[in-house]
Structures are given as structure tokens and as C-alpha cells.
C-alpha positions as CSV (number, residue, x, y, z in Angstrom):
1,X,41.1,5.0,101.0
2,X,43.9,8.0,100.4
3,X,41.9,11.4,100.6
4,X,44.4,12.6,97.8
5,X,45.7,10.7,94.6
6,X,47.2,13.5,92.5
7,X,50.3,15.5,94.7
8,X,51.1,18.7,92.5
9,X,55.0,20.0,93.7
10,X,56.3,22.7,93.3
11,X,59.9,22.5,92.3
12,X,62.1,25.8,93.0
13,X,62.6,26.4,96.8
14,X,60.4,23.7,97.4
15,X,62.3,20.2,96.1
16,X,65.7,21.9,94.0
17,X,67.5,24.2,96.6
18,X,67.1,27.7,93.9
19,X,69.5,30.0,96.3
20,X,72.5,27.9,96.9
21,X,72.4,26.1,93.0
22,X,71.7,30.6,91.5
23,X,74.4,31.7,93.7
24,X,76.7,29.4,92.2
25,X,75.6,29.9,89.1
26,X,76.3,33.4,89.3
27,X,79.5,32.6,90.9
28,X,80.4,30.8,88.1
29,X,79.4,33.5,85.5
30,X,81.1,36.2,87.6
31,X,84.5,34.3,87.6
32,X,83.6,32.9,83.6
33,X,83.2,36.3,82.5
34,X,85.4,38.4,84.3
35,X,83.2,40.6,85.9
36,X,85.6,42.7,88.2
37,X,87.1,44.0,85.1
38,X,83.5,45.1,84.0
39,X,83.3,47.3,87.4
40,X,81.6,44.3,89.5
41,X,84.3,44.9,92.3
42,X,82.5,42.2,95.2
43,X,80.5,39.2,93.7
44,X,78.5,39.5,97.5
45,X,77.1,42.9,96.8
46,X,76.7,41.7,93.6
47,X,74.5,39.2,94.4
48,X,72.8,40.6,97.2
49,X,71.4,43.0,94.1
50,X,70.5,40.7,91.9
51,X,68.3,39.0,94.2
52,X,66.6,42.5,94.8
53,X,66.1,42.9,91.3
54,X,65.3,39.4,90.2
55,X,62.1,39.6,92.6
56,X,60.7,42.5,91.4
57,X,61.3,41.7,88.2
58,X,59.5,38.2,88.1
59,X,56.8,39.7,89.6
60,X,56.1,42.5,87.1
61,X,56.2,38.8,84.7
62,X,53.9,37.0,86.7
63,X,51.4,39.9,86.5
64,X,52.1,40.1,82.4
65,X,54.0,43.2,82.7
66,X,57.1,42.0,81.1
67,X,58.1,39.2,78.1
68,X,60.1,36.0,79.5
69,X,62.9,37.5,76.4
70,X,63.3,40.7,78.4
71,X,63.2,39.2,82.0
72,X,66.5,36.8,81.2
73,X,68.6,39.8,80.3
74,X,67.3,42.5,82.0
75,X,67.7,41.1,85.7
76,X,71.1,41.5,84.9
77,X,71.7,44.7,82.8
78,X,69.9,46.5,85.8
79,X,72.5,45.0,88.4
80,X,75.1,45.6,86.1
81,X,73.8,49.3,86.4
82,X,74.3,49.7,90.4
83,X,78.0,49.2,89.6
84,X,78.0,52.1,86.9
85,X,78.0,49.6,83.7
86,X,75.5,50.0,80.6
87,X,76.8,47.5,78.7
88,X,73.3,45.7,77.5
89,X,75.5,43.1,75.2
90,X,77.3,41.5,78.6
91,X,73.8,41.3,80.5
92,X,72.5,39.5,77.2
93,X,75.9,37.1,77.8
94,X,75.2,37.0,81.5
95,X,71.4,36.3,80.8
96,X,71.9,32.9,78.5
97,X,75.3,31.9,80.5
98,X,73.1,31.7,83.6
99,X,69.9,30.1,81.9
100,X,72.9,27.0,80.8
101,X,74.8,26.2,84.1
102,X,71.8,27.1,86.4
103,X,70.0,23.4,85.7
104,X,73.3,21.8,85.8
105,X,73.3,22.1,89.6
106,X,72.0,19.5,91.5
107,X,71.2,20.8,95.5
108,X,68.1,19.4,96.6
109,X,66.6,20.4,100.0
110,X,67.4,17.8,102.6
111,X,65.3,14.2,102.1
112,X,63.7,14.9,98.6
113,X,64.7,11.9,97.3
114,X,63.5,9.7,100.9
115,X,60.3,11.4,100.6
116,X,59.3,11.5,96.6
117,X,60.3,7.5,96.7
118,X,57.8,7.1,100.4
119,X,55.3,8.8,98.3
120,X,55.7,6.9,95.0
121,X,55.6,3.3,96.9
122,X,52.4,4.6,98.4
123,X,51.2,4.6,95.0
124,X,50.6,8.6,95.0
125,X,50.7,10.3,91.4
126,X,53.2,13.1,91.5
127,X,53.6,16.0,89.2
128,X,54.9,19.3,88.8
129,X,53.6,23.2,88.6
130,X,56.5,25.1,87.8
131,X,56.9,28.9,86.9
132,X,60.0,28.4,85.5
133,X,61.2,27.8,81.9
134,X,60.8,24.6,79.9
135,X,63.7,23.6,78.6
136,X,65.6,24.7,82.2
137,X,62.8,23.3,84.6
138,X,63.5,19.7,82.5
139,X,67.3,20.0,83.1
140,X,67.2,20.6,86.4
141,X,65.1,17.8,87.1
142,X,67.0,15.4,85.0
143,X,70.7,16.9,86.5
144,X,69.2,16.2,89.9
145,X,68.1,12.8,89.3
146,X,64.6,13.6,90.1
147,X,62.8,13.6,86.3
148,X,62.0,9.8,86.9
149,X,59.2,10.7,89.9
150,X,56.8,13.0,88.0
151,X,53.9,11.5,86.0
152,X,53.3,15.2,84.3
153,X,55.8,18.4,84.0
154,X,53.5,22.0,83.7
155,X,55.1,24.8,83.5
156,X,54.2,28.1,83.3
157,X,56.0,28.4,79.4
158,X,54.2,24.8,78.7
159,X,51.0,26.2,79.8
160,X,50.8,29.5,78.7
161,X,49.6,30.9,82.2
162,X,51.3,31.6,85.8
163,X,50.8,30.8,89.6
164,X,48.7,32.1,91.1
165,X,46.2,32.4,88.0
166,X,43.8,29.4,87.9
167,X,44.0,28.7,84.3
168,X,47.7,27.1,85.0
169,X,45.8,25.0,87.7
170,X,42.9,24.4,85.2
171,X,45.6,23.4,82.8
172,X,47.2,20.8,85.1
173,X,43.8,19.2,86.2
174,X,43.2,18.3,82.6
175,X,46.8,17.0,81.4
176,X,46.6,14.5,84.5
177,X,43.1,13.7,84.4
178,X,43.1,15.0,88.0
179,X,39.6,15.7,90.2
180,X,40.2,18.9,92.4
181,X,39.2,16.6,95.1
182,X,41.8,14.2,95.2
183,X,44.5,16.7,94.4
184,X,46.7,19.0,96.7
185,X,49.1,21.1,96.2
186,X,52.7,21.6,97.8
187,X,55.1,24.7,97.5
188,X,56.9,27.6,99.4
189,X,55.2,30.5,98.2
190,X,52.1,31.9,100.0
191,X,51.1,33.8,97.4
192,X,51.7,32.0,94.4
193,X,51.4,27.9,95.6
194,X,48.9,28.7,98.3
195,X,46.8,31.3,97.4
196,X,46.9,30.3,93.7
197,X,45.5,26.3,94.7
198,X,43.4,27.8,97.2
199,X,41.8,30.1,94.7
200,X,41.7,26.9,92.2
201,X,39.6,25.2,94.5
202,X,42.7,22.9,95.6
203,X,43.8,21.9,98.6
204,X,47.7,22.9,100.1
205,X,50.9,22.3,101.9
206,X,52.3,25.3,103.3
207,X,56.6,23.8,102.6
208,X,57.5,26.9,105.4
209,X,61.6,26.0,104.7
210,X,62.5,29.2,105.9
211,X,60.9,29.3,109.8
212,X,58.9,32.7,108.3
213,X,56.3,33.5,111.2
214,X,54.0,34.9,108.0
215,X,50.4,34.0,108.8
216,X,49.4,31.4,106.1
217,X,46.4,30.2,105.5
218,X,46.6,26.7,104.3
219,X,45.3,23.4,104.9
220,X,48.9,21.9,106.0
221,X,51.9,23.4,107.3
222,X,55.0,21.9,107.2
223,X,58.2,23.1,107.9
224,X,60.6,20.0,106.2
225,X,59.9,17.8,103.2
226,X,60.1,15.0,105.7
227,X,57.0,15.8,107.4
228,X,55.1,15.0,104.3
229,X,55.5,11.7,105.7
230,X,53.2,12.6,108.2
231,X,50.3,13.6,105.9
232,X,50.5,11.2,103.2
């Protein structure tokens, strides 16, 4: 008998490579948009920034301290500022330009597709827990080719709640008829996958991508997709 039945991914930096497919996003919207003539004299600086931003800002939204509306603009108007440009119209332009070729890039981590089909012929449910947007988080999957593997898509817009909070958790257990038991959760983010399961009374997989030497607590490490194929 399979200890777990339900396999709850994550999806950005976990399955859908989020820093190569953003950077060339952004890429794509610095060239679309002509950004050098708006003051943005080096797209690597430029980015470096936004990342900076982008961080802090998601996490003032996952703690409810900011609107999804203001977040999608905002990351930009205040990178725009570090290269002495005000101009709130272009980072609402740059803020829905991004949102529509973002999910048309398709870079998956390496063996996504080996792995999701080994864990679909062993007759695993999969589904998704996603912080991410909707609309985007379903275009992604689709552009990807991976939509086809997931019994149940939650995000956090879907859901009306956020990793780490339980109630997105909660949420996810009921739309899948899912026992905490025979559920686990796999993602990247200590403190948003790992604690957040953990704290749900669900079991993890630690998806260490990066190498990080970060002390997590979890109930699996791994450090490829591939080595799901050890657990499961």
C-alpha cells in the first residue's frame, strides 16, 4: 500500500523554471517597450532590481499588506524609480505586458515531464498549490504542456488565502477530497511550502534546486525532481 495518494506541487521554482522564463520576460518588455529611452540604460542592473523589489513586495502580499492590483504595477514603478523615472503610466504598461508573455514561456526544470508521467503511472493523484494568479498559473501550465497531469489547480486567487496560511491548505484538502494522511506536499520554499504543510499538519518535500545549505526541517529532502523517484 502507497503511504501517500494525494502529491500537492508546487509550481514556480519548483516544476516551471520562474527565473530564466521572468528574465525573459522582462527581456522581452525592456526591448518591446523601449526602455533605454525611459532611462533604463542596462537591462542587467535592471533586473538585478527588480528581483530585489519583487521579493519584498510579494511578501508585504503574502502577509495582506498589499492588493494583487497594486503588486503587478508597483514592482515595476519602484524599479523604474532607481533609474530616476516616475512615470506610473509605463509601470502600469510594464505591469500587464509582463503578466501576458510571462505564461507563454515554457522552461521547466530538468525531468518534470519523466517524473510527473512515473508518478501518474503509479497511479498518484497530483495537484497544484500555487501563489500565483489564476488566469497566468493556468497558461503557464497549459504553454508548458503540463495542464494535462493535475487532477486539481488551487491557487492562492482561487482560494482566497496564501502559503504558508492553513486555510489555503484547508482549502485544497476539501476540493480533492484529500486526508492529511495520505497527502504530501512538494515545493522550494522553506517558508512558504514547508513550514506552511508542516503547520497544516501535512507532510513535505524539501525541492532544495539551488544547493542552499539552509537548515530545513522537512520530512524529505531532495535536491532534483528526479529524486522523487526515489520516494514515490
Amino acid at each position: 500500500m502507497m503511504k501517500y495518494k494525494h502529491l500537492f506541487f508546487d509550481l514556480d521554482h519548483t516544476l516551471w523554471d520562474f527565473d530564466t522564463n521572468s528574465k525573459e520576460a522582462l527581456q522581452d518588455i525592456y526591448h518591446s517597450l523601449s526602455l533605454v529611452e525611459a532611462g533604463v540604460y542596462d537591462f542587467d542592473l535592471f533586473h538585478k532590481l527588480y528581483l530585489g523589489h519583487n521579493e519584498r513586495l510579494w511578501d508585504r502580499y503574502r502577509k495582506g499588506q498589499m492588493k494583487v492590483d497594486e503588486l503587478r504595477w508597483k514592482r515595476m514603478a519602484v524599479t523604474l524609480l532607481e533609474f530616476k523615472n516616475g512615470d506610473e503610466a509605463l509601470a502600469h504598461k510594464m505591469g500587464v505586458e509582463f503578466l501576458e508573455i510571462l505564461p507563454t514561456k515554457k522552461k521547466l526544470f530538468p525531468d518534470t515531464i519523466e517524473v510527473l508521467n512515473y508518478l501518474i503511472k503509479k497511479k498518484y493523484a497530483l495537484h497544484l498549490i500555487t501563489n500565483g494568479f489564476e488566469k497566468t498559473q493556468h497558461h503557464k501550465l497549459k504553454t508548458s504542456g503540463i495542464d494535462n497531469f493535475f487532477r486539481e489547480v488551487i491557487t492562492s486567487e482561487g482560494s482566497g488565502s496564501l502559503k504558508p496560511h492553513p486555510e489555503i491548505f484547508e482549502y485544497a484538502l476539501m476540493k480533492t477530497g484529500a486526508l492529511k494522511k495520505e497527502s504530501i506536499m512538494i515545493g522550494d520554499t522553506p517558508e512558504v511550502d514547508i513550514l506552511g504543510a508542516r503547520d497544516a499538519g501535512i507532510d513535505q518535500v524539501y525541492v532544495n534546486h539551488t544547493g542552499s545549505n539552509e537548515p530545513v526541517k522537512a520530512t524529505y529532502t531532495v535536491h532534483s525532481l528526479k529524486e522523487l523517484m526515489l520516494i514515490f
